[in-house]
Structure formats: structure tokens, C-alpha cells
N, C-alpha and C positions, 0 to 999 in steps of 0.2 A: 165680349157679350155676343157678337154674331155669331162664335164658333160653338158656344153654348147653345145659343137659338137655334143654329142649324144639326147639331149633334140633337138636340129635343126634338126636332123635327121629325126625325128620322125614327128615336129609341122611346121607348116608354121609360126609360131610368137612366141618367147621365151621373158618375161618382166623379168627385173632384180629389185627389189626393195626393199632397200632401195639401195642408191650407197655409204653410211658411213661407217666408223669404228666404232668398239665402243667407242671410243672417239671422236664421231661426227666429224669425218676427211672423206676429200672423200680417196674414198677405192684408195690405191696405185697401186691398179690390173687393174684399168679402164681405161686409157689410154692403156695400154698395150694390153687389152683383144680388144678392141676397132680395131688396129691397126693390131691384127693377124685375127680376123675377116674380115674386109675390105680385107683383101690379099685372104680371102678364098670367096671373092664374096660374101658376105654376107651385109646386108642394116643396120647399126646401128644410131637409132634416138637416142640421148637426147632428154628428153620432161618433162616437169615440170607437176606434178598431184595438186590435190587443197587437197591433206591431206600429211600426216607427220608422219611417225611412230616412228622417233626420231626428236629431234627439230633442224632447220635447212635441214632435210632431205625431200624435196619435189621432188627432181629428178628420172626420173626410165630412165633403159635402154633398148628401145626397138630393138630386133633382128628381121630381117626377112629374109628371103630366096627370093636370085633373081630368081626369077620366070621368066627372061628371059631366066636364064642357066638353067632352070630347077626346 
């Protein structure tokens, strides 16, 4: 979370990609990361890309900064 917080700091849009483990499980962290984000006013998309860096994994997580608080 703090390398999150601190890359948002910095960027107006942070992409997470891939969102698997390395046993092609979704990452147990995303929910969570998800949910302390949203508390910190932050805009989290899911969004499906057209490649795959492990199979099954086409998901990335898009951050962005509310640009209404700032």
C-alpha cells in the first residue's frame, strides 16, 4: 500500500498489471488494496486489456486521483 500511495502521489494514474499470483490465482491483496483506496478518495477501475502476461490474466487495475479533492 505505501508504494501505491506514494507512486499516487507523485502520478495522476497508477496501472496494476497483472492482478495473479503466481499460481494464476487473483492476487488476495485486491480486494483489500481496492477498499483502502476508495476510503482514501481514490477512483479504482477494473478493466479487461486484450493481452495476457500469464494465462487467464487479462485484468489490470486502474488508480486515479479525484481530481475533485484535488
Amino acid at each position: 500500500m505505501a508504494a501505491l500511495e506514494e507512486m499516487l502521489r507523485i502520478c495522476k494514474e497508477v496501472r496494476v498489471f497483472p492482478l495473479l499470483t503466481l499460481g494464476l490465482e487473483k492476487s488476495p491483496f485486491l480486494a483489500g488494496a481496492i477498499a483502502h483506496l476508495d476510503k482514501q478518495d481514490y477512483r479504482c477501475i477494473l478493466q479487461t486489456v486484450p493481452y495476457q502476461l500469464q494465462r487467464g490474466g487479462s485484468g489490470m487495475l486502474r488508480i486515479q486521483r479525484n481530481f475533485a479533492n484535488g
